[in-house]
C-alpha positions as CSV (number, residue, x, y, z in Angstrom):
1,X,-67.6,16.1,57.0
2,X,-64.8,13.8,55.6
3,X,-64.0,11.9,58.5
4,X,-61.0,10.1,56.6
5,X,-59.4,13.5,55.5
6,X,-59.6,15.0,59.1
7,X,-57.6,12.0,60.7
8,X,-54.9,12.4,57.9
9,X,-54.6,15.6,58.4
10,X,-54.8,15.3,62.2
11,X,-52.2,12.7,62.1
12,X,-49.9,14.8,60.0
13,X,-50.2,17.7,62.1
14,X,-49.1,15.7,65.4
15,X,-46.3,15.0,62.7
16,X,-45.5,18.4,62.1
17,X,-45.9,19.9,65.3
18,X,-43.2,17.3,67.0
19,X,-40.6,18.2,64.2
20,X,-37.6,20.0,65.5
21,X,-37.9,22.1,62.2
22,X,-40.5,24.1,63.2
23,X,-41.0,23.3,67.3
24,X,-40.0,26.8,68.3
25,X,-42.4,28.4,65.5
26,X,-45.3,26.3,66.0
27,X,-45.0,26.6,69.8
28,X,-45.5,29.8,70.5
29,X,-48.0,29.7,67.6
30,X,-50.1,27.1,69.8
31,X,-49.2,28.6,72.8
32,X,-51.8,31.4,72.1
33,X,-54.5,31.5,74.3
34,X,-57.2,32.1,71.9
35,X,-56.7,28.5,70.4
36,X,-57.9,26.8,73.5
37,X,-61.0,29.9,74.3
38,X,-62.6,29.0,71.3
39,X,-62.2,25.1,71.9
40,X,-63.3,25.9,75.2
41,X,-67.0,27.5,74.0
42,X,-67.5,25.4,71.1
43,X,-67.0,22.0,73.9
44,X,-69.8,24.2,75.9
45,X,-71.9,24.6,73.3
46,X,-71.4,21.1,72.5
47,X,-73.7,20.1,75.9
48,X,-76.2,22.5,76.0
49,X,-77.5,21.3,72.1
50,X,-81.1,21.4,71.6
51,X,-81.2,20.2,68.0
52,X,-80.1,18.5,65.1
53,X,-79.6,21.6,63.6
54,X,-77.4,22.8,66.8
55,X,-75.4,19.6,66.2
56,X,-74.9,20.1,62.8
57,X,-73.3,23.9,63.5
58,X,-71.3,23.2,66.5
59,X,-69.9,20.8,64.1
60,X,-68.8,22.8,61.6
61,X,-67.6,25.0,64.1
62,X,-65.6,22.4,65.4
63,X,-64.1,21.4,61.9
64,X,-63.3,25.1,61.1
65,X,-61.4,25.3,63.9
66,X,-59.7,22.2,63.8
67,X,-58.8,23.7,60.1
68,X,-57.5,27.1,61.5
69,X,-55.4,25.3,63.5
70,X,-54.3,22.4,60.8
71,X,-53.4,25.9,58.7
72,X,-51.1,27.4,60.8
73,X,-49.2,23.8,61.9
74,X,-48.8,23.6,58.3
75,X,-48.1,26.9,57.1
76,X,-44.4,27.5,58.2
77,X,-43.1,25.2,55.6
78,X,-46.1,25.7,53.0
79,X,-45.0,29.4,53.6
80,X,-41.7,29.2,53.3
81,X,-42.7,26.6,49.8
82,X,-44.9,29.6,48.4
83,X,-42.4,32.2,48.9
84,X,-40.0,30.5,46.9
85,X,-42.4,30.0,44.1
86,X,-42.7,33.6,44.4
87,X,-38.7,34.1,43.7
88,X,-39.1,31.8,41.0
89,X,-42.3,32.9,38.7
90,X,-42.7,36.5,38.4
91,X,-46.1,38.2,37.2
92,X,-48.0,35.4,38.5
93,X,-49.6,36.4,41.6
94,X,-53.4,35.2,40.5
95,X,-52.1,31.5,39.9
96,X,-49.7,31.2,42.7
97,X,-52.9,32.0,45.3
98,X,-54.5,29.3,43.6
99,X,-51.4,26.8,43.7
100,X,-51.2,27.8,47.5
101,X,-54.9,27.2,47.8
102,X,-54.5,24.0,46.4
103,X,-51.9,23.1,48.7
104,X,-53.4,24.2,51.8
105,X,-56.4,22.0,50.9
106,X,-54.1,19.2,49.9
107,X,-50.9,19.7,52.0
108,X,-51.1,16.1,53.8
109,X,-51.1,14.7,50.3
110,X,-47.5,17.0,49.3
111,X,-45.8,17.6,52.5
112,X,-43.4,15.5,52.8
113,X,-42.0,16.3,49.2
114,X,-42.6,20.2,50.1
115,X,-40.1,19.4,53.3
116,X,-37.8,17.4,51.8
117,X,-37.6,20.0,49.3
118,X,-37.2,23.4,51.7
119,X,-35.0,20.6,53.5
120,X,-32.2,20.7,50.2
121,X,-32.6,23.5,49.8
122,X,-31.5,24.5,53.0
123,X,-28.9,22.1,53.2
124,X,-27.3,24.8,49.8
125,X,-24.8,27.0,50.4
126,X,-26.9,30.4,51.5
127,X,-26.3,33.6,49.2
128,X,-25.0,35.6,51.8
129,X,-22.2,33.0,52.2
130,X,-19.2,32.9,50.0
131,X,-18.0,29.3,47.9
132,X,-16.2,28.1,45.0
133,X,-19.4,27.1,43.3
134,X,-21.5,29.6,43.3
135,X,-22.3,30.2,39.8
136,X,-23.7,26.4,40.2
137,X,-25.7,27.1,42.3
138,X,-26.6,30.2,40.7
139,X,-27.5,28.8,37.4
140,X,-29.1,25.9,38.8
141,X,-31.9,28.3,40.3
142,X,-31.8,30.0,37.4
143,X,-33.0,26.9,35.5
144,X,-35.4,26.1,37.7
145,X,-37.0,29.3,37.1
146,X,-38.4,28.1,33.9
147,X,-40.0,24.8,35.6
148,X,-41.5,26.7,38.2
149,X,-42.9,29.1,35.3
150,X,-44.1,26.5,33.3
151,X,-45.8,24.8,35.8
152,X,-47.4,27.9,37.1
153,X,-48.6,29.6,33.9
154,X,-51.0,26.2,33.7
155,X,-53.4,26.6,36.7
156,X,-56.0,24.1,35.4
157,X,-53.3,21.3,35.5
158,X,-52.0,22.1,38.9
159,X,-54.0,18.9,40.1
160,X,-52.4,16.6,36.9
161,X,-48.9,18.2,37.2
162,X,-48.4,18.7,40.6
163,X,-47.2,15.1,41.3
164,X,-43.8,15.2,38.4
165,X,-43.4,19.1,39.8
166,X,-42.5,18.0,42.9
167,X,-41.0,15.0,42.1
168,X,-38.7,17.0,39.6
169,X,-37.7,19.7,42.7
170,X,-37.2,17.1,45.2
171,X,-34.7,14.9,43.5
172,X,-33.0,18.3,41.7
173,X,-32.9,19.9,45.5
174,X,-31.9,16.4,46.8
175,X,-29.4,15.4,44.2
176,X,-27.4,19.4,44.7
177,X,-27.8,19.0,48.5
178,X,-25.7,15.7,48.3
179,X,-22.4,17.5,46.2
180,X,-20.3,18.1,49.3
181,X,-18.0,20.4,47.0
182,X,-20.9,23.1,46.8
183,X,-19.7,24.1,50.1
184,X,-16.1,24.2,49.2
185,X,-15.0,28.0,49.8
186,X,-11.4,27.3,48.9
187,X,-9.3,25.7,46.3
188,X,-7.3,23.4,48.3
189,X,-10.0,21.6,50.1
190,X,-10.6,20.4,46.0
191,X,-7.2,18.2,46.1
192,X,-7.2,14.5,46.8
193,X,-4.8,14.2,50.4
194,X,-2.5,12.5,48.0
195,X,-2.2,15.8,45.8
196,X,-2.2,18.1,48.6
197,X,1.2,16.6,49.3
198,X,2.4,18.0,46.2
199,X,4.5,20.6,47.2
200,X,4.5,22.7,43.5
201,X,0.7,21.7,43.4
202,X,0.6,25.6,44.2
203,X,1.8,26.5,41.0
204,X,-1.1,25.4,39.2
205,X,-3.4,27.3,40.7
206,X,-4.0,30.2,38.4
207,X,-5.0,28.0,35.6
208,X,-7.1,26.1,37.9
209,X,-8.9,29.2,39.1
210,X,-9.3,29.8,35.2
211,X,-11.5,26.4,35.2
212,X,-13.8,26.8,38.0
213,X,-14.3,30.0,36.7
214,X,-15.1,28.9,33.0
215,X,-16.2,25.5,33.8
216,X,-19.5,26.1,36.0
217,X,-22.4,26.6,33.2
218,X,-25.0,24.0,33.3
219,X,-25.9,24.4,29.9
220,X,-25.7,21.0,28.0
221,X,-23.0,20.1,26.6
222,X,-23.6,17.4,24.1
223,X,-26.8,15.5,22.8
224,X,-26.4,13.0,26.3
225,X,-26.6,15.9,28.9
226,X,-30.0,17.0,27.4
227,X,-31.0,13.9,29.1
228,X,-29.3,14.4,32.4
229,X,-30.5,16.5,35.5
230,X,-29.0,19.6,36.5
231,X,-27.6,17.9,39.5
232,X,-26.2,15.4,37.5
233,X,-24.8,18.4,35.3
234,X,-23.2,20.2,38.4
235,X,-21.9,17.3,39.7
236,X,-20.0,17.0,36.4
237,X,-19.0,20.0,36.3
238,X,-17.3,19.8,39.3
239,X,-15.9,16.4,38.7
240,X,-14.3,17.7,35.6
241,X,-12.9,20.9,37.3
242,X,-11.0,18.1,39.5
243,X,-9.9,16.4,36.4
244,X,-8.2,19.2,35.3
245,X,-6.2,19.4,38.6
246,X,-4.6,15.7,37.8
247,X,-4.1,16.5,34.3
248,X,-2.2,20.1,35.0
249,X,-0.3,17.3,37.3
250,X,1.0,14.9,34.7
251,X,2.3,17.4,32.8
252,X,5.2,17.4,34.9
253,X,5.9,21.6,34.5
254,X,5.6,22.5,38.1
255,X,8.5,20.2,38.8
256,X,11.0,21.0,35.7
257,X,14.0,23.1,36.1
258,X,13.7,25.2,33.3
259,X,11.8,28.6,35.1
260,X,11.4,30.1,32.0
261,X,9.4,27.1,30.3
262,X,7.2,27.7,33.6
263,X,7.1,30.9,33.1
264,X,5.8,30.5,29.6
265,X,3.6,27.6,30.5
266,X,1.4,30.0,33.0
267,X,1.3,32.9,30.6
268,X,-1.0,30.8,28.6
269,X,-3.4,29.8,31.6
270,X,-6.2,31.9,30.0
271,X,-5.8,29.7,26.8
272,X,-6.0,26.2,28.2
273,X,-9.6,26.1,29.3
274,X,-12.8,27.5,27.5
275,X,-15.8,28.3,28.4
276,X,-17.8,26.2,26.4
277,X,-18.0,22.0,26.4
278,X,-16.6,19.7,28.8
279,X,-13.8,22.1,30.9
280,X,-11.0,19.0,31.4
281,X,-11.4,17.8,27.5
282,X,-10.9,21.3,26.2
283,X,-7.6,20.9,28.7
284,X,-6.1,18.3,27.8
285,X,-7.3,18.9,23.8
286,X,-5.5,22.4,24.7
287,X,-2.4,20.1,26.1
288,X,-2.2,18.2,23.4
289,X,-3.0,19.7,20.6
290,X,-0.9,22.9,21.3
291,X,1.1,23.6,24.5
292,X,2.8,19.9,23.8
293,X,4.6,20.9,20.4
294,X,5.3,23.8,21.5
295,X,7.3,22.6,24.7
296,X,8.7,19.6,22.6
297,X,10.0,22.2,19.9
298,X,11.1,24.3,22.9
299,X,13.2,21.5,24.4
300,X,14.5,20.6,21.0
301,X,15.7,24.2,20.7
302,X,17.3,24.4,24.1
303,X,19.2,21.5,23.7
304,X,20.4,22.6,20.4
305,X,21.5,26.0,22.0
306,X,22.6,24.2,25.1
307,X,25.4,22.4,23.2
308,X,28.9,24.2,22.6
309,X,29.2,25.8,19.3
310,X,31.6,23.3,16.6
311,X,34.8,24.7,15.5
312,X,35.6,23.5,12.1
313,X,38.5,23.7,9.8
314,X,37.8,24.2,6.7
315,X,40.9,23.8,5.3
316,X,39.6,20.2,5.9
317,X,37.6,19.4,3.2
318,X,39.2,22.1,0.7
319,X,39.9,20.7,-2.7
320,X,37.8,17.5,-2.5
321,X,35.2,16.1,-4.9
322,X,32.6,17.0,-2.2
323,X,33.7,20.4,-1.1
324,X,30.5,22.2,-2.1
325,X,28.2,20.0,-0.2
326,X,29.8,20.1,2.9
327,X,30.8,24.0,2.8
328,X,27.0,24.6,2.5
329,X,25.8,22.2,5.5
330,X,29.1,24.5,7.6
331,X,27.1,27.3,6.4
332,X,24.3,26.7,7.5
333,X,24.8,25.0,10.4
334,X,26.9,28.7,11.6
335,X,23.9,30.7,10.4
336,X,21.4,28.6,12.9
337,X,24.1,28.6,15.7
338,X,23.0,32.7,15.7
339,X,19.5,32.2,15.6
340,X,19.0,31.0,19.4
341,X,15.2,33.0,20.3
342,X,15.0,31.6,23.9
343,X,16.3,34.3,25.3
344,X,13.8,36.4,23.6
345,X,10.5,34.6,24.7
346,X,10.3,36.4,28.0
347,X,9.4,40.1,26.2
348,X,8.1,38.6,23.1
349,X,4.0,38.8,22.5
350,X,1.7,36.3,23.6
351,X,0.1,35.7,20.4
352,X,3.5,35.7,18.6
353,X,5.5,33.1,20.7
354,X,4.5,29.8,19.1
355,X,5.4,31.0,15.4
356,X,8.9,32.5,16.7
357,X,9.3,29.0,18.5
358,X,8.5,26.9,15.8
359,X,10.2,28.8,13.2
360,X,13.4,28.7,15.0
361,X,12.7,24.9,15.6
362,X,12.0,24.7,12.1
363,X,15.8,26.3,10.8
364,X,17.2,23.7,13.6
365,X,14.8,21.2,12.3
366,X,15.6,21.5,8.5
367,X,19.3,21.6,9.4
368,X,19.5,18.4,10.9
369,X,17.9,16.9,7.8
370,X,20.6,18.7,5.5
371,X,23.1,17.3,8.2
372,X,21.7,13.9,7.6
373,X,21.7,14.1,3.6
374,X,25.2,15.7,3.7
375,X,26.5,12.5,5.6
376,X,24.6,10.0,3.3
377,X,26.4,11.7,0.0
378,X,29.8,11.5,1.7
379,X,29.0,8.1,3.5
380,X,28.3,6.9,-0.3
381,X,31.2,8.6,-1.5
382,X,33.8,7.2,1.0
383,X,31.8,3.7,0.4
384,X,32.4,4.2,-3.3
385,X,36.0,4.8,-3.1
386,X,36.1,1.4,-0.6
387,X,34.3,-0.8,-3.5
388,X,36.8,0.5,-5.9
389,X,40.4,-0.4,-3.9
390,X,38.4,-3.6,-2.2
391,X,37.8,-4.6,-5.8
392,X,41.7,-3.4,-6.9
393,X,42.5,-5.8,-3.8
394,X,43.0,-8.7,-6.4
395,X,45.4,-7.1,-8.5
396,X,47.7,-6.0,-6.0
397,X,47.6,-9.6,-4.9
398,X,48.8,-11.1,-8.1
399,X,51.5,-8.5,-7.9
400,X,52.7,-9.4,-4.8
401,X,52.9,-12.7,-5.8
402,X,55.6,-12.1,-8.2
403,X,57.1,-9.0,-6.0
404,X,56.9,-10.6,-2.4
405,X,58.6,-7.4,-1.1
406,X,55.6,-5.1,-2.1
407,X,53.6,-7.0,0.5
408,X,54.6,-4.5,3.2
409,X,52.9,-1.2,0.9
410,X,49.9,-3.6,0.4
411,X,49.1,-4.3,3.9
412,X,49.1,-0.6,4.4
413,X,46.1,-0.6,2.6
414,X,44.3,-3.6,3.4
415,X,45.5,-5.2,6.6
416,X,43.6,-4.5,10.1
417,X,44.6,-0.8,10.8
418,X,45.5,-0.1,7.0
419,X,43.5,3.0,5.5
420,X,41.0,0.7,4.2
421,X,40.1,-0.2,7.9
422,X,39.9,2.7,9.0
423,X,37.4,4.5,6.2
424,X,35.3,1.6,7.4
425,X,35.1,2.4,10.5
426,X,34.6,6.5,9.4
427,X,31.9,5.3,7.8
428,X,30.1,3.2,10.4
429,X,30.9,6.6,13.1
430,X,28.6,8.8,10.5
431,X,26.3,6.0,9.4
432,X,23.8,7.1,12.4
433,X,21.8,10.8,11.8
434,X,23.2,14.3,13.7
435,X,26.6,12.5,13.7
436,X,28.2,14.0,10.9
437,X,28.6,17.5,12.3
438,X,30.3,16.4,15.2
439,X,32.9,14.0,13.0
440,X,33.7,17.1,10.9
441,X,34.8,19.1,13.7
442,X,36.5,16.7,15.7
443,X,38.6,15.4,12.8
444,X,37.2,12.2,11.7
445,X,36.3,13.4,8.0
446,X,39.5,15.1,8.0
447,X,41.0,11.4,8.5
448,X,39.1,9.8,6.5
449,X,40.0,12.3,3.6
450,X,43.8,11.9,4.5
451,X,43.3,8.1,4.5
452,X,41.8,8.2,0.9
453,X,44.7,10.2,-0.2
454,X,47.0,7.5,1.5
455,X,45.2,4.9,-0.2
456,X,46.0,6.5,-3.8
457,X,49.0,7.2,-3.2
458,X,50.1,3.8,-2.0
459,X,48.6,1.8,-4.6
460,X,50.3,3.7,-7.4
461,X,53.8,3.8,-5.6
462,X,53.1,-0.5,-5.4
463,X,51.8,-0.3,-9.1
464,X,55.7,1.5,-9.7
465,X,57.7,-0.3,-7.5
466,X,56.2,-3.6,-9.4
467,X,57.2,-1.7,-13.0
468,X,53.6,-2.4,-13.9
469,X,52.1,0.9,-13.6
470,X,52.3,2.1,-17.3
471,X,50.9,-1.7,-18.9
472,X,48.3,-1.6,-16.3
473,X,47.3,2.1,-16.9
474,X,47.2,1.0,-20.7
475,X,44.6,-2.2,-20.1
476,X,42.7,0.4,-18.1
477,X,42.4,2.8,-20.9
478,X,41.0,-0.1,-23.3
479,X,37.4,0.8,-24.3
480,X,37.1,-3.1,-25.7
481,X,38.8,-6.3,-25.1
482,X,39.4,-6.2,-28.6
483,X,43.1,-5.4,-29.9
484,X,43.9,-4.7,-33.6
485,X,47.0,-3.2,-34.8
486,X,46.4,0.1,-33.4
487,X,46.5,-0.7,-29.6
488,X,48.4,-3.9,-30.1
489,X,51.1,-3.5,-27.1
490,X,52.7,-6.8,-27.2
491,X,55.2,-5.7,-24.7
492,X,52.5,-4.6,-22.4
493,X,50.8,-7.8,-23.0
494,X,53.7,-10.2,-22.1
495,X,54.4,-8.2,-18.7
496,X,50.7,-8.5,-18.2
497,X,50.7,-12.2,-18.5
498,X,54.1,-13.0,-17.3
499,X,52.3,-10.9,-13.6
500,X,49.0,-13.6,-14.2
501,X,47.3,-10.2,-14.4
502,X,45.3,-10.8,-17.5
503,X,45.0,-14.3,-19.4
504,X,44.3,-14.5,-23.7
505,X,42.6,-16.1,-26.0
506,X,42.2,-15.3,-29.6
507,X,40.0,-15.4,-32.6
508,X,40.8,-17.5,-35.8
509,X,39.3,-15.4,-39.0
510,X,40.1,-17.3,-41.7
């Protein structure tokens, strides 16, 4: 008789018999009057013993009972333990009598991990009940069918394994029994307080349906979760299920104005989240990566649309060195103005909405960049014609030096307000890009034109009023600086020097 054993186990079934777990059970159990007979006549026996050989079997008589008795103070929980085994390993009935053998033999060594584990798993939503995270739970037991399998097809290593078994159940059981959100039944008690006062937070609720739905497998995810428990893994899991929630937040939809950009936004709530790697990353990759564009070429659209149409006259332009390039950008810009597919999205396919988006954003898109390379020909074109009168600027000068009256039709062009002021400031108005459209229609090419016209015009009636126009348009038309008997205008020449418009020197070749 092992003395030692016997008070253990004596001491840890006083243990077990004042726990409120099983009081009821192991009451009436040891309320059976048979229990205290057989005490009773073995204590009778006891005095009336003749031998050593008596002694030694009222002894054993004595320890058999006090096993019996140890047996069924321990078997509630070491039944309950058993069973689940059961649930867990199927086809092997030889190898689970011998784990529960083992047990019963060793149960003061393993009960408490064997209660603290019945204790999780008690502490688990129950099937019968109805929560959020179910499938967890689900596919937690599920993997934890191939531990208990493992461990029991190996019966010869019960007595080596049975420590890291347990150990592996208990902090498993222990670790899910702690994630307060397995007993969530609704989605609402997921929400921080602070999002719960969220009015539209309600409008997010499909697509966040769509994660806990998709986001509750506890297979690994990536090389680090093969080295992670499956509590660790659910708790995850349900972390980035919350995630989601604040990142369907930021993006700001629920609270736009545009219903039909909601609208859209939901019917793609079966796209945002997959099934497979971390549920809030595939989110917000899904965010970024396609629902993003889309709504920034979306807005861009609107707002094009959302703008009064330009009315243009092209009697404008008509006639001018640039006439071509800016009847193609009115062209274009009138075909675009008729391409507006919002209105469309609503009916149109699913899978067919992002290319009719982005190829309507892309007309608007490559219109804007004509618009832009329009303005910069016609921006260099008016700043070419300025170079050419601001460099003509000293002539006119010398002229009115010796015709003080002409000052008046020169100050038309170059004093503050003159036409040469005014193409300045044309050009600075278009100098910034989607500006040019709007100056065409509201006039300020038109001006521009009209003050380029203005500008010609004046400097040839100053160039006749100063009788100079014919000697200066004849040193214009020189090729060289060189005069031989052919061009030699010495009439020309004398006006031209008596106006300090040219100076000469000549060439002695003899």
């Amino acid at each position: 008789m092992n003395i030692d054993k016997i008070k253990t186990q004596y001491e840890k079934a006083l243990e077990l018999k004042s726990s409120e777990k099983y009081a009821d059970l192991l009451k009436v159990e040891l309320s059976n009057p048979t229990w205290k007979q057989e005490l009773d006549a073995i204590t009778e026996r006891l005095h009336s013993i003749g031998s050593k050989s008596d002694f030694k079997k009222r002894l054993e008589e004595l320890v058999s009972l006090f096993d019996r008795v140890y047996e069924k103070i321990t078997a509630p929980g070491l039944d309950a333990f058993i069973r689940w085994i059961q649930d867990h390993s199927k086809n092997n009935d030889e190898n689970i009598k011998i784990l529960s053998v083992f047990l019963k033999d060793n149960y003061e060594s393993y009960s408490t991990s064997i209660d603290s584990i019945l204790t999780s798993m008690e502490n688990l939503p129950q099937e019968d009940e109805k929560h959020l995270f179910d499938p967890i739970v689900t596919d937690f037991n599920k993997k934890l069918k191939s531990e208990v399998s493992s461990f029991i097809s190996s019966p010869d290593k019960f007595e080596n394994n049975i420590d890291d078994f347990l150990s592996t159940l208990s902090s498993e059981y222990a670790g899910m029994s702690e994630i307060v959100e397995l007993t969530f039944t609704d989605i609402d008690q997921l929400y921080t307080p602070e999002q719960k006062a969220i009015p539209s937070i309600s409008f997010y609720e499909g697509i966040i349906q769509q994660a806990i739905s998709k986001g509750q497998s506890l297979k690994e995810i990536d090389d680090y979760e093969k080295g992670t428990t499956l509590c660790e893994r659910a708790q995850a899991r349900i972390n980035s299920i919350r995630a989601c929630i604040s990142t369907l937040i930021k993006t700001g939809v629920a609270d736009c104005g545009d219903e039909d950009l909601k609208k859209l936004f939901l019917r793609y709530d079966k796209e945002m989240v997959t099934s497979t790697g971390d549920i809030s990353k595939s989110l917000s990759n899904y965010l970024t990566n396609s629902w993003e564009p889309l709504q920034n070429n979306y807005a861009s659209i609107k707002n094009f649309y959302e703008e009064s149409t330009l009315e243009f006259q092209t009697t404008d332009w008509l006639g001018i060195e640039k006439e071509a390039e800016i009847t193609a950008l009115y062209n274009e810009y009138n075909t675009v103005r008729k391409g507006n597919v919002l209105p469309q999205i609503p009916t149109t396919k699913l899978e067919d909405v992002a290319h009719k988006l982005n190829a309507c954003y892309d007309k608007i898109a490559k219109l804007s960049k004509k618009e832009n390379e329009t303005s910069k020909t016609i921006r260099e074109w008016f700043q070419e014609f300025l170079n050419t009168y601001n460099n003509k600027k000293q002539l006119l000068d010398k002229l009115v030096e010796k015709h003080p009256p002409l000052k008046a039709s020169c100050d038309e062009i170059y004093a503050q307000g003159s036409t040469l002021t005014t193409l300045i400031n044309g050009i600075e108005a278009i100098s910034s890009d989607g500006t040019f459209l709007n100056a065409l229609s509201d006039g300020t090419i038109y001006d521009m034109i009209c003050d380029m016209n203005k500008t010609k015009e004046k400097f040839i009636e100053i160039l006749k009023q100063s009788q100079m126009e014919a000697q200066i348009d004849w040193l214009n038309s020189l090729t060289s600086f060189e005069i031989d008997e052919t061009n030699f205008k010495p009439d020309y020449l004398l006006e031209l020097l008596k106006n300090g418009l040219i100076s000469l020197s000549f060439k002695k070749e003899f």
